[in-house]
VMD Tcl script that builds the backbone (N, CA, C; Angstrom):
set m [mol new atoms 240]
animate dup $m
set s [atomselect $m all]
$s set {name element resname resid chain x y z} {
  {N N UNK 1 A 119.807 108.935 61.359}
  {CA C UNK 1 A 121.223 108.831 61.677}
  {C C UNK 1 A 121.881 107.983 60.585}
  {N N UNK 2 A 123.392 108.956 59.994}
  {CA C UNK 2 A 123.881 107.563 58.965}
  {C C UNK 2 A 125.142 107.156 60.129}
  {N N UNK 3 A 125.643 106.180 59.035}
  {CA C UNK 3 A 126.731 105.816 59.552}
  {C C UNK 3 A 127.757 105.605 58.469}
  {N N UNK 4 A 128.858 105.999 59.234}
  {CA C UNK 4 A 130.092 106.273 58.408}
  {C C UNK 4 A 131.042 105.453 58.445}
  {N N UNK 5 A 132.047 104.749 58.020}
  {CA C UNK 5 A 133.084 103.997 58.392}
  {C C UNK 5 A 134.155 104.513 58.237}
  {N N UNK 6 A 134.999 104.169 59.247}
  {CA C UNK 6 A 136.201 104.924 59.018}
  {C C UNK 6 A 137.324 104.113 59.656}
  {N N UNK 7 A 138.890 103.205 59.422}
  {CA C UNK 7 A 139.708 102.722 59.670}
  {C C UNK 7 A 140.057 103.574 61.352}
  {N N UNK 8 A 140.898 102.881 62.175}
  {CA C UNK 8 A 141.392 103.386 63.626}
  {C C UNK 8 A 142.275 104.337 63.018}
  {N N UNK 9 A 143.548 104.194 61.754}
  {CA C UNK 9 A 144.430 105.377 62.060}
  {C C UNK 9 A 143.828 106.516 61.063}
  {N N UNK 10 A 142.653 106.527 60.537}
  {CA C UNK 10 A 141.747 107.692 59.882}
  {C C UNK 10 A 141.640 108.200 61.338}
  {N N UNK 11 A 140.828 107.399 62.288}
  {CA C UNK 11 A 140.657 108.338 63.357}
  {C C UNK 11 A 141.340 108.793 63.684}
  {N N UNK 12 A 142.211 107.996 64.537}
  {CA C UNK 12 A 143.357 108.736 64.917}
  {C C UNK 12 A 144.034 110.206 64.469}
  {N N UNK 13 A 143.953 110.156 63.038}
  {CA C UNK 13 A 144.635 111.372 62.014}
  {C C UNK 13 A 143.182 112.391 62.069}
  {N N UNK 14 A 142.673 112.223 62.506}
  {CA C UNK 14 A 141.225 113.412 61.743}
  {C C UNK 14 A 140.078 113.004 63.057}
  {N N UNK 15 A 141.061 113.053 64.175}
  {CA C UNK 15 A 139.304 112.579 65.307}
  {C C UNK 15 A 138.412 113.744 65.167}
  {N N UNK 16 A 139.083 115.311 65.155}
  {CA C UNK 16 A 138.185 116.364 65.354}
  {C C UNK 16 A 137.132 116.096 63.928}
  {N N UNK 17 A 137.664 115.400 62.847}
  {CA C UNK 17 A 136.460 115.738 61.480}
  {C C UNK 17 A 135.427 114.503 62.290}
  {N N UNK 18 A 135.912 113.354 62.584}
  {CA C UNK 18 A 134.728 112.393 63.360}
  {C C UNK 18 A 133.819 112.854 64.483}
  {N N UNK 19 A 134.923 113.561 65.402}
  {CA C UNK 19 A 133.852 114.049 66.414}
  {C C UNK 19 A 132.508 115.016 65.658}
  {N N UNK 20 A 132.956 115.553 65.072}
  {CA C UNK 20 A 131.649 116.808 64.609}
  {C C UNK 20 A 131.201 115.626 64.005}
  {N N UNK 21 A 131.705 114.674 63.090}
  {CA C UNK 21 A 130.503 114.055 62.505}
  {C C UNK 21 A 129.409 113.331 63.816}
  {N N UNK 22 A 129.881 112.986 64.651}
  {CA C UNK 22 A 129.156 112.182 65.790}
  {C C UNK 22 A 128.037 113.684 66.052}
  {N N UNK 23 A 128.860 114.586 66.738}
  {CA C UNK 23 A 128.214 115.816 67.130}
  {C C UNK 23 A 127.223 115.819 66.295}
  {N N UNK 24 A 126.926 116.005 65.140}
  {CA C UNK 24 A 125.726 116.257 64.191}
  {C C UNK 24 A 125.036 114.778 63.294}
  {N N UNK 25 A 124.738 113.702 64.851}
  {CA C UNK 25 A 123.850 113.067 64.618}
  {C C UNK 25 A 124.373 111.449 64.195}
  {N N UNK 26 A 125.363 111.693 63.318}
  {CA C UNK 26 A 126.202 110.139 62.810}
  {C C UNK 26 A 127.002 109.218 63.549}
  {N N UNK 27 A 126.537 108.245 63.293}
  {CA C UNK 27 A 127.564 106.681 63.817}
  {C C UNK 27 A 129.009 107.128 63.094}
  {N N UNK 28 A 129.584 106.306 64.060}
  {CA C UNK 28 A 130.719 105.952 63.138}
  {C C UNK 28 A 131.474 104.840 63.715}
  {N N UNK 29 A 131.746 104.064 62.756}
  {CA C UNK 29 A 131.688 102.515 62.776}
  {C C UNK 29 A 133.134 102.604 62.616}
  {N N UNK 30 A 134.034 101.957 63.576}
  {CA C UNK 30 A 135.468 101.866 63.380}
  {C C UNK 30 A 136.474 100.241 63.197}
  {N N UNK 31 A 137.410 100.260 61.650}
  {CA C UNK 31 A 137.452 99.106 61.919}
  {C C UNK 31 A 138.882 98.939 61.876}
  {N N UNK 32 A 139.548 98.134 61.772}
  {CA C UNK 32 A 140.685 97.797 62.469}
  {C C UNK 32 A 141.287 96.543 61.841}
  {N N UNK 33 A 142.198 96.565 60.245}
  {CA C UNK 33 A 142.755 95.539 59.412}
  {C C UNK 33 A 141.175 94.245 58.748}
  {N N UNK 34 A 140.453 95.888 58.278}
  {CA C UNK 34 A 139.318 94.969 57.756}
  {C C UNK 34 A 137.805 94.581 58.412}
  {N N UNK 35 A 138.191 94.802 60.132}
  {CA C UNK 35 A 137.005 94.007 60.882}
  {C C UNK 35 A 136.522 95.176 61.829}
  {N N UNK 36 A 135.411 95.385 62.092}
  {CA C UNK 36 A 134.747 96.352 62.914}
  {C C UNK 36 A 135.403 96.158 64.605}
  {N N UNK 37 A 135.971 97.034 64.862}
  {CA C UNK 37 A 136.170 96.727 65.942}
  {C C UNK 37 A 136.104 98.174 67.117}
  {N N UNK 38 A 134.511 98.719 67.156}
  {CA C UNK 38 A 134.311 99.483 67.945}
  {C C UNK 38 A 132.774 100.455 66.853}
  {N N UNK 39 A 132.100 101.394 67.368}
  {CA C UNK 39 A 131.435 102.788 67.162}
  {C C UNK 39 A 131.177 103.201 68.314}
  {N N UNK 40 A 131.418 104.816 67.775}
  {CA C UNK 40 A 130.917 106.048 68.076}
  {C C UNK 40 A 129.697 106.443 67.946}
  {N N UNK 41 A 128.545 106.571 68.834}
  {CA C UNK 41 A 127.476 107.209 68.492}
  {C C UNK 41 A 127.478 108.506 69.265}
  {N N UNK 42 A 126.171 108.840 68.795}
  {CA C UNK 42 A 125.970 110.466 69.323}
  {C C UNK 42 A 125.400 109.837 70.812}
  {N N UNK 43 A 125.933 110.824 72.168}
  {CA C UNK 43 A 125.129 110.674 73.363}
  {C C UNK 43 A 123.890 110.372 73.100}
  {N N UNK 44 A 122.791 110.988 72.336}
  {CA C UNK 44 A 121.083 110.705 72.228}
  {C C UNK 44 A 120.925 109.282 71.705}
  {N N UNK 45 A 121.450 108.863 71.518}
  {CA C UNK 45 A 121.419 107.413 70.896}
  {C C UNK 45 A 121.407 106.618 72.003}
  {N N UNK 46 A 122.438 106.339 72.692}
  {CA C UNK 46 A 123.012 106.014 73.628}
  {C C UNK 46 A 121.697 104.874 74.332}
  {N N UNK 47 A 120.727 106.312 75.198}
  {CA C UNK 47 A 119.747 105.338 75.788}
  {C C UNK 47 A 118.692 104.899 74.932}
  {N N UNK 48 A 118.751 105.339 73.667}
  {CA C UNK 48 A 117.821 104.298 72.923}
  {C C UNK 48 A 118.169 103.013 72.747}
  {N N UNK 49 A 119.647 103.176 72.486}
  {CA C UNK 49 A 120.512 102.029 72.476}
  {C C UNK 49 A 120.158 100.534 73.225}
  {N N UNK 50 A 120.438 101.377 74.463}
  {CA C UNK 50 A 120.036 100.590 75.879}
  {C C UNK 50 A 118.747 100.248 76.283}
  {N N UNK 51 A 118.202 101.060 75.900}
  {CA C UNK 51 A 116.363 100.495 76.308}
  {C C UNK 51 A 116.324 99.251 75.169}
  {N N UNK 52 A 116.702 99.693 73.659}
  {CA C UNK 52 A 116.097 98.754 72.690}
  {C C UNK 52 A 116.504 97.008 73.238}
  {N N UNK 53 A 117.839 97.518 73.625}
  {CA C UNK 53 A 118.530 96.229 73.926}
  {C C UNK 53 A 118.230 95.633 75.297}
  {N N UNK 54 A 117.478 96.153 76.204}
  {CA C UNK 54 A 116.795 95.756 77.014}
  {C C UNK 54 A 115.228 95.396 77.155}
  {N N UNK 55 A 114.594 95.595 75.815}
  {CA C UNK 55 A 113.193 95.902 75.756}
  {C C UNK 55 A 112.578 94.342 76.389}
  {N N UNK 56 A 113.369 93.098 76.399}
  {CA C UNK 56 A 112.587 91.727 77.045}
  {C C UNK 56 A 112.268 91.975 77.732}
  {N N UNK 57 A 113.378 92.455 79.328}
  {CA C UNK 57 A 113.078 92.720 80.395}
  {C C UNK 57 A 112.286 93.952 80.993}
  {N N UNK 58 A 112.373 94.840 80.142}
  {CA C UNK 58 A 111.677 96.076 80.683}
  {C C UNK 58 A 110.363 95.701 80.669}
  {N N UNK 59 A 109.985 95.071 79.537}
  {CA C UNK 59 A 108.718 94.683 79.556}
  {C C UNK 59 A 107.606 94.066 80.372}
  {N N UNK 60 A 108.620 92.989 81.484}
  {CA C UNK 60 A 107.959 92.602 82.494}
  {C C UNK 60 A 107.650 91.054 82.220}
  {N N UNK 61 A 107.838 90.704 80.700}
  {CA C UNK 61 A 107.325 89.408 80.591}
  {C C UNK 61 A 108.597 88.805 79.789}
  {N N UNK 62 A 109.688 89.265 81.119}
  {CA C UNK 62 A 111.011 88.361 80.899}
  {C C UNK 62 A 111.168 87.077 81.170}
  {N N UNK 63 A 111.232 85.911 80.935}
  {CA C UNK 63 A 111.678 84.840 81.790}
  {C C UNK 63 A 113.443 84.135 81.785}
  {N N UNK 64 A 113.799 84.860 82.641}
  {CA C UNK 64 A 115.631 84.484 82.146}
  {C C UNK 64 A 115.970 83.088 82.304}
  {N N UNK 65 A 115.244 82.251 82.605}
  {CA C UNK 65 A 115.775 80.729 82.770}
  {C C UNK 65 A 115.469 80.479 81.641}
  {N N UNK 66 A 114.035 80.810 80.963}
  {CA C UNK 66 A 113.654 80.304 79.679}
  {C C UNK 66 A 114.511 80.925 78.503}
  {N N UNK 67 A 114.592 81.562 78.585}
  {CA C UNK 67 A 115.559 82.791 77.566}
  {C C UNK 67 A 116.939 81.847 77.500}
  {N N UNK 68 A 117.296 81.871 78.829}
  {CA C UNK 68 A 118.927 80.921 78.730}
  {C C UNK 68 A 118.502 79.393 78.105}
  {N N UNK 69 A 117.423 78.688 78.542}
  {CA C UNK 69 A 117.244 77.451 77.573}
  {C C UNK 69 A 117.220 77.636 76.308}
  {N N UNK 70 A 116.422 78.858 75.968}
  {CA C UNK 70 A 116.206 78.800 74.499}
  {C C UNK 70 A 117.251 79.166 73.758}
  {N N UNK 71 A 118.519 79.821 74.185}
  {CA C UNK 71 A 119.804 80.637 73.880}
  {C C UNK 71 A 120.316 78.968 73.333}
  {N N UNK 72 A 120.529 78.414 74.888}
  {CA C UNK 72 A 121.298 77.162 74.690}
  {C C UNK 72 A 121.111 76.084 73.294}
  {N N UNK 73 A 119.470 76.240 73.336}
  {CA C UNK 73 A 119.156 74.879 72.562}
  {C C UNK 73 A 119.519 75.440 71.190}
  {N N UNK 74 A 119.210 76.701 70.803}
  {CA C UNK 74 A 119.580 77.421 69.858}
  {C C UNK 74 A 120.958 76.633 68.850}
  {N N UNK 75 A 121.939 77.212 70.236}
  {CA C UNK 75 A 123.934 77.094 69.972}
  {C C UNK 75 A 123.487 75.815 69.786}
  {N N UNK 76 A 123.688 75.207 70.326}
  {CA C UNK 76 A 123.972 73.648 70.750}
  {C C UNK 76 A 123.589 72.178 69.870}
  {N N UNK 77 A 121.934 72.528 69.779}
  {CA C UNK 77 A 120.892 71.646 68.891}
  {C C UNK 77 A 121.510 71.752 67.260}
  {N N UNK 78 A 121.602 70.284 66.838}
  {CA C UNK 78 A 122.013 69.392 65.836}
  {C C UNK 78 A 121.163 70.431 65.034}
  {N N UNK 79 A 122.120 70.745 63.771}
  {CA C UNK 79 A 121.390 70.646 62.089}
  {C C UNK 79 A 120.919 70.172 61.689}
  {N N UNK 80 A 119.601 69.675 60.720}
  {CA C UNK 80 A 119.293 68.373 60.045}
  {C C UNK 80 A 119.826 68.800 58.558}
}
mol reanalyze $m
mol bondsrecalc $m
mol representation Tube
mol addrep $m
């Protein structure tokens, strides 16, 4: 799968040339005065999407209290 970039009023002006691009497999990454702000993927993506981004928990050897400590200490904990 590539991915394409394309400004909101490109879309806007040409959604049918984006949709076929989605249709035949491609992202498309939409941005908005410079900054990404949205993509389009193809439906088949979708739940790969979602599993990948779920793979801690699916796994079974989630621990969400520990996960949220380690998130926290992450943000939070001093630079040296």
């Amino acid at each position: 799968m590539s991915a394409v970039t394309a400004t909101a009023t490109e879309m806007q002006n040409n959604f049918g040339r984006y949709l076929n691009l989605v249709m035949n497999g491609n992202e498309i990454i939409v941005t908005k005065n410079g900054r990404e702000v949205g993509r389009f993927i193809p439906k088949a993506s979708t739940v790969s999407y979602l599993t990948d981004s779920l793979t801690g928990i699916l796994k079974g050897n989630y621990d969400l209290r520990e996960a949220r400590e380690e998130r926290l200490k992450e943000k939070y904990e001093a630079v040296d």
